[in-house]
VEXRO-549543 format. One record per residue (C-alpha): x, y, z; residue number from 1. Coordinates in Angstrom, 1 decimal, decimal comma. Layout:
BEGIN
R      xx      yy      zz  fidren
R       X       Y       Z     NUM
...
***
This chain:
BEGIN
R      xx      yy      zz  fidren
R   -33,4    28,1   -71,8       1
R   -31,3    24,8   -73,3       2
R   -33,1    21,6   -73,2       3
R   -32,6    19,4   -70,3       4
R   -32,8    15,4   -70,5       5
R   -33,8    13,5   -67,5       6
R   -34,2     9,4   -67,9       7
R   -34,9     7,3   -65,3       8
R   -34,9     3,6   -65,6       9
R   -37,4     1,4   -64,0      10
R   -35,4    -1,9   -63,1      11
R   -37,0    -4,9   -64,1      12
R   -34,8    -7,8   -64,8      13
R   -35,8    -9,4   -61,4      14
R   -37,9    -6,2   -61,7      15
R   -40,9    -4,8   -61,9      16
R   -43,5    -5,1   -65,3      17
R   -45,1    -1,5   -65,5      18
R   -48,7    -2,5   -67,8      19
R   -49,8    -0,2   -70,3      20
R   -52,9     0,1   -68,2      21
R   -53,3     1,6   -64,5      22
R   -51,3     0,2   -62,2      23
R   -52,1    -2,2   -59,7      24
R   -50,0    -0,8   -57,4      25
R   -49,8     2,5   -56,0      26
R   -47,7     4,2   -58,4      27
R   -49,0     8,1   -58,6      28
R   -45,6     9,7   -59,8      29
R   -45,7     7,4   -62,5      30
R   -49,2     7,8   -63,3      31
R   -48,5    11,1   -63,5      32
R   -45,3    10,8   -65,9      33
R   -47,7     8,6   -68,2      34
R   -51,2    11,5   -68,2      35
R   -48,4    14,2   -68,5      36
R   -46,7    12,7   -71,6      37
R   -46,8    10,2   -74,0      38
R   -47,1     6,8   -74,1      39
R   -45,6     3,7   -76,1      40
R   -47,4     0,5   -75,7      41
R   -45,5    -1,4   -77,7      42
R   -41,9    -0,5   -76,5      43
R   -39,0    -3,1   -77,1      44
R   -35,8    -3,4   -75,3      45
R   -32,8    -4,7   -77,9      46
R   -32,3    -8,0   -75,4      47
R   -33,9    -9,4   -72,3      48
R   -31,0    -8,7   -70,3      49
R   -29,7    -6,4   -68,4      50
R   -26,1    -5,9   -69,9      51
R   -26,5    -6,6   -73,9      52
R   -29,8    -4,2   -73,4      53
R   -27,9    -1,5   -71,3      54
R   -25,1    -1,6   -74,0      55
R   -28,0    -1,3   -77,3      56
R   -30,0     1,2   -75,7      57
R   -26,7     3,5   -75,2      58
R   -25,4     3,1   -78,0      59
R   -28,2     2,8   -81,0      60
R   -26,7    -0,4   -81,9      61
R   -27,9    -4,3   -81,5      62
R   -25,6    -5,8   -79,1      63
R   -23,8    -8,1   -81,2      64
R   -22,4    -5,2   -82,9      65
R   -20,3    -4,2   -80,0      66
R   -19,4    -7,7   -78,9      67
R   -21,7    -7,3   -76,0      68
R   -23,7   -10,2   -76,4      69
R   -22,1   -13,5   -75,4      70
R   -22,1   -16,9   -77,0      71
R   -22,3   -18,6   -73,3      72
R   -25,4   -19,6   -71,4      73
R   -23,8   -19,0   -68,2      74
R   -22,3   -15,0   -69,2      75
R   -25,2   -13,3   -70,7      76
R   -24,3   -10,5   -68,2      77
R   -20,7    -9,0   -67,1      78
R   -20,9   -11,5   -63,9      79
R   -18,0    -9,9   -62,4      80
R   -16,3    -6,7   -61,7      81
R   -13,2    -7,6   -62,1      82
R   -14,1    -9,0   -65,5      83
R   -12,1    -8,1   -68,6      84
R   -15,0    -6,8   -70,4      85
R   -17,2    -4,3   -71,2      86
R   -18,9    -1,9   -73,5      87
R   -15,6    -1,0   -75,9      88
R   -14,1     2,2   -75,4      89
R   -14,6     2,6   -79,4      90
R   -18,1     3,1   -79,1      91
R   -20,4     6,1   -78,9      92
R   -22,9     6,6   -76,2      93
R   -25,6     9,2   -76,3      94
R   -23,9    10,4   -73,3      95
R   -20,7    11,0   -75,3      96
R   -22,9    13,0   -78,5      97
R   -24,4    15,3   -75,8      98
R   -21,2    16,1   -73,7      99
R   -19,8    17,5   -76,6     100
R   -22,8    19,7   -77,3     101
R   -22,1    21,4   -73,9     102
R   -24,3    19,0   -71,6     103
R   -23,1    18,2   -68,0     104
R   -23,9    14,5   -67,9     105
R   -24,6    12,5   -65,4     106
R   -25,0     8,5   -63,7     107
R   -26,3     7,5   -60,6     108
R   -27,3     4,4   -60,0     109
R   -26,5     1,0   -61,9     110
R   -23,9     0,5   -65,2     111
R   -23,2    -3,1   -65,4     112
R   -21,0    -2,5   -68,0     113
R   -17,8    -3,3   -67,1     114
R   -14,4    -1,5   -65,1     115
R   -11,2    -2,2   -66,6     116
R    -9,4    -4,1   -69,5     117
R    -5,4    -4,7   -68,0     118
R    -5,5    -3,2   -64,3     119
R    -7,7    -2,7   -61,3     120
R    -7,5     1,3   -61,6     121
R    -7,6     1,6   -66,1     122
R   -11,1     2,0   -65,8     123
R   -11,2     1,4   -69,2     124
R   -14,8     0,4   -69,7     125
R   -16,0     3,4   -66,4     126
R   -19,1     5,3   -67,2     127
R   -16,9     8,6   -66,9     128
R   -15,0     7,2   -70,1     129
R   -18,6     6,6   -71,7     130
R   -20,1    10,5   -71,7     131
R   -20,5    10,6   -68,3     132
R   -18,9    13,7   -66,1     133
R   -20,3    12,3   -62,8     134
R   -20,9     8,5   -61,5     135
R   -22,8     8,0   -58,3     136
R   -23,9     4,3   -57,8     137
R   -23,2     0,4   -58,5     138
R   -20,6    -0,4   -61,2     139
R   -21,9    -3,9   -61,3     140
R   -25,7    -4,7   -60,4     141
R   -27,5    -5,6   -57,1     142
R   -27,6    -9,1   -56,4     143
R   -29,0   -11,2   -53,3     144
R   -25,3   -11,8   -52,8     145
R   -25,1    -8,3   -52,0     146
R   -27,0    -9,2   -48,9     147
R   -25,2   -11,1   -46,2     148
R   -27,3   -14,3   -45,6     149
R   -29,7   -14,3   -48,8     150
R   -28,6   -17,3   -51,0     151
R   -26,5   -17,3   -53,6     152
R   -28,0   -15,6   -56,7     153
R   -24,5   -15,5   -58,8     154
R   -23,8   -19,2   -61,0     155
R   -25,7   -20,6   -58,1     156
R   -25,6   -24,2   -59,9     157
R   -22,6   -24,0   -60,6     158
R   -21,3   -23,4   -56,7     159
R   -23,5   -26,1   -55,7     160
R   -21,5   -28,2   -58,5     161
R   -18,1   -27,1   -56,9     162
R   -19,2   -27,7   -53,4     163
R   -20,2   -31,4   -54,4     164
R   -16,5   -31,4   -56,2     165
R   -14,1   -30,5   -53,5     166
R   -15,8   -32,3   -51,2     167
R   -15,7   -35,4   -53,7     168
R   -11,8   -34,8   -53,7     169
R   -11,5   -34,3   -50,1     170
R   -12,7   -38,1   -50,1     171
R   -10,0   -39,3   -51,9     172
R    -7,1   -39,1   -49,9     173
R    -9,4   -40,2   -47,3     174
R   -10,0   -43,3   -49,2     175
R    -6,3   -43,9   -49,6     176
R    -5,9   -44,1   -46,2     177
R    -8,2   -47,5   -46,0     178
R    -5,7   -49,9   -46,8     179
R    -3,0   -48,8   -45,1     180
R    -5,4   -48,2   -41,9     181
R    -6,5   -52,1   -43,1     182
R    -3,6   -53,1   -43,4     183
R    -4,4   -54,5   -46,9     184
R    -1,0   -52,6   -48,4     185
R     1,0   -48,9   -48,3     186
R    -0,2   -46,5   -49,7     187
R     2,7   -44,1   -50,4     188
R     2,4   -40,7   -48,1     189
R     3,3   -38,6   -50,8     190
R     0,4   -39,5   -52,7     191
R    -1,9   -38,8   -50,6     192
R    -0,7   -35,6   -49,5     193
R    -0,6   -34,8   -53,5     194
R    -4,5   -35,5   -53,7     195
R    -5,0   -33,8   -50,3     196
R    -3,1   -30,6   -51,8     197
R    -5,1   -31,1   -55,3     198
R    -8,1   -30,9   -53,0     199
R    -7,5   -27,8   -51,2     200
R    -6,3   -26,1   -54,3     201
R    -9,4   -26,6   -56,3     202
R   -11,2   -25,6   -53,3     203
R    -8,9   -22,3   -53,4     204
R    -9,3   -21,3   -56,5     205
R   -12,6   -21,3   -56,6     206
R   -13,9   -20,1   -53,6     207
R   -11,5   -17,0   -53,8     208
R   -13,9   -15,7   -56,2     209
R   -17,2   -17,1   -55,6     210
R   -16,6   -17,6   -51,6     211
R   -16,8   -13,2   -51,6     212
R   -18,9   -12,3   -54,1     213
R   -20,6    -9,9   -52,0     214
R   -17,4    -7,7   -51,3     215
R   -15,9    -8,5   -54,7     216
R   -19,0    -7,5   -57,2     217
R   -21,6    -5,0   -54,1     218
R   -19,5    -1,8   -54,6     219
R   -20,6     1,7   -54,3     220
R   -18,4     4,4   -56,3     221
R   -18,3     7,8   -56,7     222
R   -16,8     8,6   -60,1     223
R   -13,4     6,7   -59,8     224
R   -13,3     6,5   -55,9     225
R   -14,6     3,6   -54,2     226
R   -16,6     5,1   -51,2     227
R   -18,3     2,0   -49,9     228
R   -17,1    -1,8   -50,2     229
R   -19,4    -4,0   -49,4     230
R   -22,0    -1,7   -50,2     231
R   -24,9    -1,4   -47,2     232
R   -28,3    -1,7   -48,9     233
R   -30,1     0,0   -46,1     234
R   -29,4     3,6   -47,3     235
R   -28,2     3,2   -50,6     236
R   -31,7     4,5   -51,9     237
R   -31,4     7,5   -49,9     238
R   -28,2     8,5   -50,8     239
R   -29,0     7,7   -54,7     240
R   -31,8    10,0   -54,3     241
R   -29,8    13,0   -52,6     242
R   -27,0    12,1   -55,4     243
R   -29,9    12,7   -57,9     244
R   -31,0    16,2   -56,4     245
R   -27,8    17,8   -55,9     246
R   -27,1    16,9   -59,5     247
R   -30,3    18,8   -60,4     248
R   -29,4    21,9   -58,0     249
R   -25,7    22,5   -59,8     250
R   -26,3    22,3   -63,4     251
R   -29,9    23,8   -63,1     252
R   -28,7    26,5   -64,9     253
R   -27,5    24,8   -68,2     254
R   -28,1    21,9   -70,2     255
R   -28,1    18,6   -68,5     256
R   -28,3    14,7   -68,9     257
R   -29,5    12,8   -65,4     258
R   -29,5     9,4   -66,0     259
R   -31,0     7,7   -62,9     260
R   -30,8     3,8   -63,0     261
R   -32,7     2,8   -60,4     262
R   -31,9    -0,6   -58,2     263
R   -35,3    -0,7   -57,4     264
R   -37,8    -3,7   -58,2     265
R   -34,9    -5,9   -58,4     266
R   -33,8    -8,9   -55,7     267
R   -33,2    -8,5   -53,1     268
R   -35,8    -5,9   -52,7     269
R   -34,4    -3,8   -50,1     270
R   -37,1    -1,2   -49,4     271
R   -36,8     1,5   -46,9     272
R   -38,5     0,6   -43,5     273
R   -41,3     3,1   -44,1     274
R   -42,6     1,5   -47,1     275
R   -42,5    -2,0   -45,4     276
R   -46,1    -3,1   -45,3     277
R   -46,8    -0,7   -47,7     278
R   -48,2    -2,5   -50,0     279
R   -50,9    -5,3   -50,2     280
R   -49,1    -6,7   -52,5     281
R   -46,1    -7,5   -49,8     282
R   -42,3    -6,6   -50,4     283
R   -42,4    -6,6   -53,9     284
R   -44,8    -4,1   -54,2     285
R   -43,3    -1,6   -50,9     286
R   -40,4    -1,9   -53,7     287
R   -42,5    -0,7   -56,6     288
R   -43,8     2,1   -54,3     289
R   -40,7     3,4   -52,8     290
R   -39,2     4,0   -56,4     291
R   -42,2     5,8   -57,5     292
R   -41,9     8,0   -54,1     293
R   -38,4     8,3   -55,6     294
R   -39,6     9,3   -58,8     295
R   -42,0    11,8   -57,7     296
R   -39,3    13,6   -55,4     297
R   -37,2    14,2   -59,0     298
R   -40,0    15,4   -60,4     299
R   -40,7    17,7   -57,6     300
R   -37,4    19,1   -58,1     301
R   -37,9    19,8   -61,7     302
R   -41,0    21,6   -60,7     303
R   -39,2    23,8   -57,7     304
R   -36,5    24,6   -59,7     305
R   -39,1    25,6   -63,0     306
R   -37,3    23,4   -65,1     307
R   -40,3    20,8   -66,1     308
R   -41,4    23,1   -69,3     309
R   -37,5    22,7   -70,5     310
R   -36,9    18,7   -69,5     311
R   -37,5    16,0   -71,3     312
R   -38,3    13,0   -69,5     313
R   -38,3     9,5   -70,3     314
R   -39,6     6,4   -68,3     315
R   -38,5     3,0   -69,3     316
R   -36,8    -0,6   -68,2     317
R   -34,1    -2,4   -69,6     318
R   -35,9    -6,2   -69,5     319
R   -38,9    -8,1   -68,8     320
R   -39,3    -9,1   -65,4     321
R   -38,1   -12,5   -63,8     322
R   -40,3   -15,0   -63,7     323
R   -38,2   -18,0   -61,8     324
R   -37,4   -15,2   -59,0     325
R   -39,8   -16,5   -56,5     326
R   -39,4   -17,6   -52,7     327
R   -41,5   -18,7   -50,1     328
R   -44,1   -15,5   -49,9     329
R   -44,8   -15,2   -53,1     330
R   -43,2   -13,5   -56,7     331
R   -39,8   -11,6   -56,5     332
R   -39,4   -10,9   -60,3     333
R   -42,2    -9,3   -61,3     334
R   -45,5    -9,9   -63,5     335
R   -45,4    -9,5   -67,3     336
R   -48,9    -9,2   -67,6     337
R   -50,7   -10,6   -70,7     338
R   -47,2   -11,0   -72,2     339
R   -45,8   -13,9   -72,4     340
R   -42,0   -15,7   -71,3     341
R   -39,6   -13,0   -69,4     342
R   -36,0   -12,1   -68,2     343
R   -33,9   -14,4   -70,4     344
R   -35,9   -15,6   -73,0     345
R   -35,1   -13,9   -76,3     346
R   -37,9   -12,7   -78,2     347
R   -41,1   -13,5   -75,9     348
R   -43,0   -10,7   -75,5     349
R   -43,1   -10,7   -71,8     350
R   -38,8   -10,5   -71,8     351
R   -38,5    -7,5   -74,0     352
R   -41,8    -5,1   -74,2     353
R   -40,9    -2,4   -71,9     354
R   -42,4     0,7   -70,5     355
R   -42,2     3,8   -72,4     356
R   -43,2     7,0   -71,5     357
R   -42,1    10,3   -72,6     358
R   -43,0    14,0   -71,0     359
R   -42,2    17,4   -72,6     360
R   -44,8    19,9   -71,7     361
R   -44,2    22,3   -73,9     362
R   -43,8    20,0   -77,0     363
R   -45,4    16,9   -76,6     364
R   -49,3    16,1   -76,0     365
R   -50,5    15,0   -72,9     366
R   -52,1    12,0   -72,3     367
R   -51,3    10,6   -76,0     368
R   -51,1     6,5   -76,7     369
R   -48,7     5,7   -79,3     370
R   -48,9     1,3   -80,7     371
R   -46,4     1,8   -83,1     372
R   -43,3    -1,2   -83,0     373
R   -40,1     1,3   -81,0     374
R   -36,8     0,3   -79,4     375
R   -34,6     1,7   -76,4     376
R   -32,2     1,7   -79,3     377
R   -34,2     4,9   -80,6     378
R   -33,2     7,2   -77,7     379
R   -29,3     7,3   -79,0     380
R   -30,6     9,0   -82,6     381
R   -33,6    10,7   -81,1     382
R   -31,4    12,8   -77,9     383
R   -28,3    13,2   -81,0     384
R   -31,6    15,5   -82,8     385
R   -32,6    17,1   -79,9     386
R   -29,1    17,9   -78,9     387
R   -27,4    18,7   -82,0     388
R   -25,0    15,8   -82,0     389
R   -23,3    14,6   -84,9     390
R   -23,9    10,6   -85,2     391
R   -20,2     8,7   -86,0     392
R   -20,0     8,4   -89,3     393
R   -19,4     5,0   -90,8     394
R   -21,1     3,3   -88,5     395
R   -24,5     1,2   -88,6     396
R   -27,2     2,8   -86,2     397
R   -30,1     0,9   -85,1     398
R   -32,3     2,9   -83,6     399
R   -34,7     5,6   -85,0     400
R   -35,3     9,2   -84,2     401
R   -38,2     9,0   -82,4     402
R   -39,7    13,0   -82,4     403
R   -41,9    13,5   -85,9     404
R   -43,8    10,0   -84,4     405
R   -44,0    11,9   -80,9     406
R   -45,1    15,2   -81,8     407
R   -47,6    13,6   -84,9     408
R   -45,7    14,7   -87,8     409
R   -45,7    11,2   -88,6     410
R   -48,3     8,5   -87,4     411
R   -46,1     5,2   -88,4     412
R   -42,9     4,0   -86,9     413
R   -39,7     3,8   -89,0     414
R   -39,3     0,4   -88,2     415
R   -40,1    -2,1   -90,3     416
R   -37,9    -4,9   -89,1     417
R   -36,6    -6,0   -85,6     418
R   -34,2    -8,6   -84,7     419
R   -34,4   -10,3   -81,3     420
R   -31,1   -12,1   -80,3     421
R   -31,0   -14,3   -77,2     422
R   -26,9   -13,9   -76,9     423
R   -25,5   -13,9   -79,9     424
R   -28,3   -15,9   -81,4     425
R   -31,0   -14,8   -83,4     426
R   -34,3   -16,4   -82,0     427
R   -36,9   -13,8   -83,2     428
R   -38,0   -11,1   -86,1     429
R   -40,4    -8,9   -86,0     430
R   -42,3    -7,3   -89,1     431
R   -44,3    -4,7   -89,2     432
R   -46,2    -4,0   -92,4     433
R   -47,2    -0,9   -92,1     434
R   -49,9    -0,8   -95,2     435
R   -52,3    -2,7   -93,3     436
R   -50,8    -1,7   -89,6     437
R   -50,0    -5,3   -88,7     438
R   -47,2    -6,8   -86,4     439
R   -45,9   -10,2   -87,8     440
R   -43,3   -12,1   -85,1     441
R   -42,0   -15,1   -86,1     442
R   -39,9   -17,1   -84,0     443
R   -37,0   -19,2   -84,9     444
R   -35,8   -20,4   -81,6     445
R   -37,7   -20,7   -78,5     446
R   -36,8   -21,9   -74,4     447
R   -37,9   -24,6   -73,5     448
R   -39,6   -24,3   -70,2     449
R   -38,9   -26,3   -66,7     450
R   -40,6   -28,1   -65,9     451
R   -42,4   -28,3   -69,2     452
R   -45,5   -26,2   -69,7     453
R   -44,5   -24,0   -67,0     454
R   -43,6   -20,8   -68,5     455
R   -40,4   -20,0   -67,4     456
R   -37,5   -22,2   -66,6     457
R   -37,4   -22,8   -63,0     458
R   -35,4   -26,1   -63,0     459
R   -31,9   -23,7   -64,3     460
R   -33,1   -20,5   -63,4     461
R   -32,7   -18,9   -66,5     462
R   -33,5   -19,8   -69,9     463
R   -30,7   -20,9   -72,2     464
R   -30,4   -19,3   -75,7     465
R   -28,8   -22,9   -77,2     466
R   -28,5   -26,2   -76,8     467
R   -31,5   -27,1   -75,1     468
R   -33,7   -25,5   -77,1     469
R   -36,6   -26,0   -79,7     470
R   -35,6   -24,8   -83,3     471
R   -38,3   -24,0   -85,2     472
R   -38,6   -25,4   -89,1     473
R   -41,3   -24,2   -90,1     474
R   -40,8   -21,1   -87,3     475
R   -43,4   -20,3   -85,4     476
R   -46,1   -17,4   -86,6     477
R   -47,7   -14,7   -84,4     478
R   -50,1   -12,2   -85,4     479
R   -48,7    -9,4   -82,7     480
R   -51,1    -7,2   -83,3     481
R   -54,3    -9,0   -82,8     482
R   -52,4   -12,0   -80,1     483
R   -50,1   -10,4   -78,0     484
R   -50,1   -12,8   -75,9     485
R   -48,5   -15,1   -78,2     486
R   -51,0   -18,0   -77,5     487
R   -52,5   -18,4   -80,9     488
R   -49,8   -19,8   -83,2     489
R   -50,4   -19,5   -87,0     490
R   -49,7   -22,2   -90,0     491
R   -51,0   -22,1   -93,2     492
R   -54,4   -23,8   -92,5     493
R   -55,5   -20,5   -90,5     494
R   -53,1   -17,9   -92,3     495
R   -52,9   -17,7   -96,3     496
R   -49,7   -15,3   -95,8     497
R   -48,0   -17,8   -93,9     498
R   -45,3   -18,5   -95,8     499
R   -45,3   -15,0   -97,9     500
R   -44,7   -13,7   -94,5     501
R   -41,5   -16,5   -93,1     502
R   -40,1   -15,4   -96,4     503
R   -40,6   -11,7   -96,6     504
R   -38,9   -12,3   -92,8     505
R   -36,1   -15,0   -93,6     506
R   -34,8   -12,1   -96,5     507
R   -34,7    -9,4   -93,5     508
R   -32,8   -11,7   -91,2     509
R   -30,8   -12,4   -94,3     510
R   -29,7    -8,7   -94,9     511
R   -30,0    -8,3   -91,5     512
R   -26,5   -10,4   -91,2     513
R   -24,8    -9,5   -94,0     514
R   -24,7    -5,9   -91,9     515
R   -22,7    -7,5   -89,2     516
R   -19,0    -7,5   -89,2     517
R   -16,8    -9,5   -86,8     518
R   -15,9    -7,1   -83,2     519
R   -14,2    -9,4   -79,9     520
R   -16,2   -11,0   -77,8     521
R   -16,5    -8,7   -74,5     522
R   -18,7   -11,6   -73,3     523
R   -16,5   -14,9   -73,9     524
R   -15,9   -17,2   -71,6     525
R   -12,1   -15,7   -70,8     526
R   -13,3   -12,3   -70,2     527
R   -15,9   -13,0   -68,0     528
R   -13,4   -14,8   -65,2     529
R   -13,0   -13,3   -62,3     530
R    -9,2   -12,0   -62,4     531
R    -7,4   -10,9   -59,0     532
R    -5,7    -8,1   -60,6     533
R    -9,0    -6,4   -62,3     534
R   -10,6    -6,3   -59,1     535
R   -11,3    -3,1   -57,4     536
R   -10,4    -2,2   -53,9     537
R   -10,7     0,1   -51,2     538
R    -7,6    -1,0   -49,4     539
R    -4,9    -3,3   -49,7     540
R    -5,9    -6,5   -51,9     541
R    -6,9    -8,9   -51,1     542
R    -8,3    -6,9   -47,7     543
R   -10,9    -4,7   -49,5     544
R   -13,1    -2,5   -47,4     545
R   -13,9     0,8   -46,5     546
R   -17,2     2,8   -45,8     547
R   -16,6     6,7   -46,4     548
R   -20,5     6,9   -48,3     549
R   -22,1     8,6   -45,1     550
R   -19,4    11,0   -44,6     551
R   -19,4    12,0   -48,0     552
R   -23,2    12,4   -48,1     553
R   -23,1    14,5   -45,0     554
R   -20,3    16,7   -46,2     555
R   -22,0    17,6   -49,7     556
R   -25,0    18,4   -47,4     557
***
């Protein structure tokens, strides 16, 4: 029987930290996934968020490559669906390799990715134009925007900023009614109607985007269709799963590629009602444990079907978890463990090591840790072997083919060097030197934390990638291997390599550039914008809404 390929993805960019050691939480599907298979503890996602490491893991390439890393501190993501960017239609997703080996491919879940370049229905940047032959899920991401009442997760600075603005124009022509009310002199009508007008079309423009971001970005589709807009949270799990199950049930008889995305672990935790209370660890944790549930009913249905000898699976997340996402009861985001920094912040530890878990019965050894450095940006060239694809030619890959380290044929990792951008900068490199099995990470560019000393920034919400920074001269020296916590910084008082190491580093980084050749920005400022006529709707614009996702459901049932 042909190979099947099942990957699930853990959320956890508000999400949750799986640790390389058992679980605090009740997580037996994933337990079993990790004594099943194999295990790599020091797994790296290509950026610490969720659309730059989306686009590296599908593709094999570092994000900058594709223009899908942005220059902006405020669009580190595609922030809205009716953006004008996305991952380019030029590139080549391991989707794309297997669908023309004969695989029936599949999506359900989250993209965040992008729609369309020039009109609401080109669906230019759609997962179906990406590999894919079926989409079931969130074009965009889940937000607590996508929940009516939660506050404002989307720019939420910069609303309150606006707010303070219009109202600070609506003043004005208040103001300029004073003297004439005083009778100190005439203030001419048609000026204050023009700064009463000014007023309410600032106020306009702005809050036609950000005023309904919850039926403009929380959108449910089913390949091109949109079956639900806004999208009800309260059985969008359920239906993801049955999406996942039926996929499972038609193509069991050939070759397949299920990519499940999961919108688990991720604000605003929306958790089935039977896992409320779940956990002792409160909502965050009945999140962890309904997408494990989730996880194990796949499984189940690999095992029904007889299908787990022939399936590869693979475990992972795209991002570290969020460390400002916190309210009243407690953590939102996630723990990171040991690991320093998170979501947003370049090349901490705690923003990019990622689960990684692997299970092939019939091929891979059970139970078996692997330490060696590995990238998400090693599934592209490692499904192309497994498959049969054929790479593009002329084009820089990233990633690794990851078998001969998974089955033992070899016990080092290909990579020697890794490059960790925040945006389109380049904050942190990693070497491994493999003779004596040691992980050197210097850092060039690190957040600096709100309030200081914190460790994460929970004045802005995010950490920047530039301006306020701290640039590093000399950079900053970790020992990975022995401190990977990052808490032990190294100079040359404590380290005699130190500057053979920032030098056998800064010539990597070096090469490392002169690799990189100039692609548009899919992340600029211009094509992040929200843009009337990119926005998709079910219904007459600007009117959008419709709620067909039950019906459909029940029908394929």
């Amino acid at each position: 029987m042909p190979l099947n390929l099942a990957r699930f993805v853990g959320r956890r960019d508000s999400e949750t930290r799986l640790p390389t050691s058992p679980s605090i939480h009740s997580t037996p599907n994933i337990d079993r996934l990790a004594s099943e298979g194999v295990r790599l503890t020091q797994h790296l996602a290509a950026a610490s968020m969720c659309t730059p490491s989306r686009a590296a893991f599908l593709t094999g390439r570092y994000p900058v490559r594709s223009g899908m890393a942005s220059s902006s501190n405020l669009n580190r993501d595609v922030v809205w669906l009716g953006g004008s960017g996305g991952l380019p239609p030029n590139e080549t997703t391991f989707a794309k390799l297997l669908q023309h080996r004969g695989y029936r491919t599949g999506l359900i879940g989250k993209w965040h990715q992008g729609l369309s370049c020039a009109s609401r229905d080109d669906h230019c940047y759609h997962p179906l134009n990406h590999g894919f032959d079926y989409f079931y899920g969130m074009p965009f991401e889940l937000l607590s925007d996508c929940q009516a009442f939660r506050t404002p997760e989307l720019h939420r600075w910069v609303r309150v900023r606006l707010w303070v603005s219009t109202v600070v124009l609506g003043l004005i022509p208040l103001l300029l009614l004073v003297p004439t009310c005083a009778r100190w002199f005439l203030v001419p009508w048609p000026v204050i109607l023009a700064f009463a007008l000014l007023a309410l079309l600032f106020f306009v423009c702005w809050f036609s985007s950000y005023g309904f971001t919850r039926r403009w970005n929380c959108v449910l589709m089913r390949n091109h269709e949109i079956v639900q807009q806004p999208v009800r949270l309260e059985r969008l799990a359920s239906h993801m799963l049955k999406e996942a199950l039926a996929f499972i049930d038609r193509y069991k008889r050939g070759p397949f590629l299920l990519f499940i995305s999961f919108l688990h672990v991720h604000t605003p935790l929306v958790t089935k009602e039977k896992f409320v209370g779940h956990s002792k660890f409160g909502l965050y944790g009945d999140n962890v444990e309904e997408m494990d549930w989730m996880v194990g009913k796949v499984l189940e249905a690999l095992d029904r079907e007889r299908l787990a000898n022939h399936t590869l699976v693979y475990f992972t997340s795209d991002n570290g978890g969020r460390l400002e996402a916190q309210d009243r009861s407690g953590q939102l985001g996630g723990w990171n463990g040991r690991y320093r920094g998170g979501r947003g912040m370049a090349g901490w530890e705690g923003g990019i090591r990622v689960p990684g878990i692997f299970r092939w019965p019939t091929v891979l050894e059970a139970g078996k840790v692997i330490d060696e450095p590995t990238s998400l940006m090693d599934i592209f060239p490692t499904l192309s072997y497994i498959g049969g694809g054929i790479p593009p030619l002329g084009r820089v890959i990233d990633g690794r083919n990851l078998m001969p380290l998974l089955e033992g044929r070899v016990s080092r990792s290909e990579h020697e060097f890794l490059f960790h951008y925040c945006g389109v900068s380049l904050h942190t490199a990693r070497w491994y030197q493999k003779d004596c099995a040691t992980v050197w990470k210097v850092h060039f560019v690190t957040p600096k934390f709100s309030p200081e000393g914190a460790g994460a920034c929970y004045g802005s919400g995010v950490c920047p990638c530039s301006g306020d920074v701290t640039y590093h001269d000399p950079p900053l020296l970790f020992d990975i291997s022995r401190d990977p916590s990052e808490s032990r910084p190294l100079n040359p008082d404590n380290e005699a390599l130190f500057d053979a190491v920032v030098k056998k580093v800064e010539a990597a980084v070096r090469r490392h550039r002169g690799t990189l050749t100039p692609v548009p920005q899919q992340l600029s400022v211009f094509n992040a914008l929200w843009k009337p006529w990119l926005q998709p709707c079910c219904g007459s614009f600007p009117f959008c809404g419709c709620d067909r996702a039950d019906d459909i459901v029940s029908a394929a049932w």
